[in-house]
DOVO-426511 format. One record per atom (N, C-alpha, C): x, y, z; residue in three letters. Coordinates in steps of 0.05 Angstrom, whole numbers, plus 32768, in hexadecimal, padded with zeros to 4 digits. Layout:
BEGIN
XYZALA;...
END
This chain:
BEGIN
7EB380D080D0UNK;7EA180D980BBUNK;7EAD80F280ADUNK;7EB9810A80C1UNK;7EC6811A80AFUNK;7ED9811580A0UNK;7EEC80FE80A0UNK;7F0080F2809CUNK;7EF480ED8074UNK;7ED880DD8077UNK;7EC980DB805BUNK;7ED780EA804FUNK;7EBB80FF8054UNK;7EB98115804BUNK;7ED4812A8041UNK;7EE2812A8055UNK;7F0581388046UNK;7F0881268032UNK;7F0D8116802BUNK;7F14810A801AUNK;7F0081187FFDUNK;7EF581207FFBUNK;7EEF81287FE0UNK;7F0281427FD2UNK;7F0E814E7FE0UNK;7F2181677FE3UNK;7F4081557FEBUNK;7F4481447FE1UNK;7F59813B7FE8UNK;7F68813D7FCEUNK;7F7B81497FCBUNK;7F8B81557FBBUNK;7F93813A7FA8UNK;7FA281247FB0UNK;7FAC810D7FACUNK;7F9B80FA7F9DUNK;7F8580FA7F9EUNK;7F6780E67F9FUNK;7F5F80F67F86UNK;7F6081127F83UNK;7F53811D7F74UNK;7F6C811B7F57UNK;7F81811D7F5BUNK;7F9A811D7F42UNK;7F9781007F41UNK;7F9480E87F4EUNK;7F8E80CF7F37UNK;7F7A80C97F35UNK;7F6680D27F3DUNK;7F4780CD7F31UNK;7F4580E07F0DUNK;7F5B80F17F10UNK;7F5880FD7EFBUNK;7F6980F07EE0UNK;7F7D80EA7EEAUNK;7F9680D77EE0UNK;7F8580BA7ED3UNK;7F7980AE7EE7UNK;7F6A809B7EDEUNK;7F52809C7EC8UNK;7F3980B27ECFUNK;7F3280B77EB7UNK;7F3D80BA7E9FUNK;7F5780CE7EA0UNK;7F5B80CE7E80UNK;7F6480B97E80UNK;7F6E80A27E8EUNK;7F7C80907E7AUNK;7F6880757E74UNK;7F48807C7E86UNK;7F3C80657E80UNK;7F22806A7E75UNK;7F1D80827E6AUNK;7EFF80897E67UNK;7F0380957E49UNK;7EF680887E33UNK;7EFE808D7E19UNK;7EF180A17E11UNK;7EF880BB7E07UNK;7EEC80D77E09UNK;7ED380D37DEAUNK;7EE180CB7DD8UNK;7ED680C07DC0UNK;7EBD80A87DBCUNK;7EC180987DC3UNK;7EAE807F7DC4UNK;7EA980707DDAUNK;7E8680797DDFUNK;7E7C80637DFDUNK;7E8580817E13UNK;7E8C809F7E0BUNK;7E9180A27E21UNK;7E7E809D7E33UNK;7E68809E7E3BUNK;7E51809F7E4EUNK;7E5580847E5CUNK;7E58806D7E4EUNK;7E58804E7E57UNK;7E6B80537E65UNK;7E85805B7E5BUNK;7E9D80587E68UNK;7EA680637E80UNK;7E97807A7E7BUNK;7E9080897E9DUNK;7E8280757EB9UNK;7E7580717EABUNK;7E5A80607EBCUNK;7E7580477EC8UNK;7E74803A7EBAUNK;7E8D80247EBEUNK;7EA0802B7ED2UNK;7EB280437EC4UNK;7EB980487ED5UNK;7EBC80507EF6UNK;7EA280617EF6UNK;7E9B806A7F13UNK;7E9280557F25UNK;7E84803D7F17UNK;7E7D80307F20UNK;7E9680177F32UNK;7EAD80167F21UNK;7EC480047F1FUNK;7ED480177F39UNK;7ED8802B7F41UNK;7EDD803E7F54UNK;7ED980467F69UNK;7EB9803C7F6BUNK;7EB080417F88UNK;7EB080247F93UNK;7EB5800C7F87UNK;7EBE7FFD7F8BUNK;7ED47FF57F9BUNK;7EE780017F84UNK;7EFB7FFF7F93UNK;7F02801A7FA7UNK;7EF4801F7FB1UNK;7EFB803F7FC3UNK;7EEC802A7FD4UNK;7ED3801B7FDAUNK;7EC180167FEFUNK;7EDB7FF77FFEUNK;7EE97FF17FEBUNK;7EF97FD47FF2UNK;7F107FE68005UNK;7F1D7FFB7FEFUNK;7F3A8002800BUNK;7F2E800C8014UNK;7F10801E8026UNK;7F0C8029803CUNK;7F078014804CUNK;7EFF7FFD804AUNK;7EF27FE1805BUNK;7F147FD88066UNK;7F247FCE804CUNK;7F3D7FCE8057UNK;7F467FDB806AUNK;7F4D7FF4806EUNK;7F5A800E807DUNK;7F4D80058093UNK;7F3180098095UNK;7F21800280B1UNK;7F277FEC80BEUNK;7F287FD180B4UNK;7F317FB480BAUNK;7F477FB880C2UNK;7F577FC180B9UNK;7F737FC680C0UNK;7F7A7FCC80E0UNK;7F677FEC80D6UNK;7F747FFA80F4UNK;7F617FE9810DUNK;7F497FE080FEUNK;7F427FD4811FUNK;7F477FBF812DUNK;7F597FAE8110UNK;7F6C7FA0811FUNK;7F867FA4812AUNK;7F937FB98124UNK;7FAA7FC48125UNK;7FA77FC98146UNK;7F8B7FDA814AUNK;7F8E7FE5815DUNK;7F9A7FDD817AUNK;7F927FBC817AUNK;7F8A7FAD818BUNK;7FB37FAC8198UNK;7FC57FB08186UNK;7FE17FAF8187UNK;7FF17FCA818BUNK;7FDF7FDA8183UNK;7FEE7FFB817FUNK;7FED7FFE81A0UNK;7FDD7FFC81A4UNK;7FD8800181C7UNK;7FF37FEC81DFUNK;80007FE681D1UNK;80147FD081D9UNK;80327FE381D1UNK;80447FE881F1UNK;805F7FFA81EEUNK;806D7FF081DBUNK;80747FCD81E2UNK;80817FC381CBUNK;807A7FCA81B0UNK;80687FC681A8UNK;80617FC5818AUNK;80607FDC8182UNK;80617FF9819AUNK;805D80188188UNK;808080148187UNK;808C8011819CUNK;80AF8013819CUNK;80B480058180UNK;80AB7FEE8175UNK;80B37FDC815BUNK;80AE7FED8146UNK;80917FF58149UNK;80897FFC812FUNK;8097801C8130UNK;80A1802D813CUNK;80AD8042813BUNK;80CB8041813CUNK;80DB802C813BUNK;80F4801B8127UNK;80F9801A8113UNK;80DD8006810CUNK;80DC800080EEUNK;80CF801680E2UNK;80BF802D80DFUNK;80B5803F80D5UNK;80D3805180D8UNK;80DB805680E5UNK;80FA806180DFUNK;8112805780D4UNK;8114803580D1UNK;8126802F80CBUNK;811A803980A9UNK;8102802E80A1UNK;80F9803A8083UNK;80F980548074UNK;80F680648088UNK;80FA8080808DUNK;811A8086807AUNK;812E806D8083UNK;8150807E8087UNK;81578076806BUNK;814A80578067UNK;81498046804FUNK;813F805B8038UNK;8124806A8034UNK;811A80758027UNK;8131808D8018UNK;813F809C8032UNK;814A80A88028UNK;816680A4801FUNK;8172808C802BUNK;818C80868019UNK;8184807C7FFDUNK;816E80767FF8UNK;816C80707FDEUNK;815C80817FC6UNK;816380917FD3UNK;815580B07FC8UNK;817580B77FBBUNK;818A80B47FC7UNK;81A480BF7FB4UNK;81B380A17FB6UNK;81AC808E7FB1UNK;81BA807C7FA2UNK;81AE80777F8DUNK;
END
């Protein structure tokens, strides 16, 4: 639940929620509709990837708890890791 709640102060969330307004809320005409629309079109999709994330991890969970699969997945999270940065100067 605190987890929510941070999220309103979340630095990241707050620069494209802002990003997104200007580029979808017409300051000139309908602004009020367009708000509405918007906020509405948002919590939408905010209520879908929090259900996601949750689905996820509580299925995830059931494998994280497994040596093999933390040894795998801490491979492959490093082999992406090395990837990320060789292709940072190529």
């Amino acid at each position: 639940l605190n987890t929510f709640f941070f999220q309103f102060v979340n630095p990241k969330s707050i620069i494209a929620g802002l990003t997104a307004v200007s580029l979808f809320v017409d300051t000139q005409n309908n602004f009020f509709q367009d708000s509405i629309i918007f906020v509405i079109v948002m919590f939408f999709i905010a209520i879908g990837s929090q259900a996601t994330w949750c689905l996820m991890g509580t299925y995830l969970r059931k494998f994280a708890t497994s040596e093999k699969f933390i040894n795998n997945f801490n491979y492959t999270m490093s082999f992406l890791l090395i990837v990320c940065v060789i292709m940072f100067y190529v």
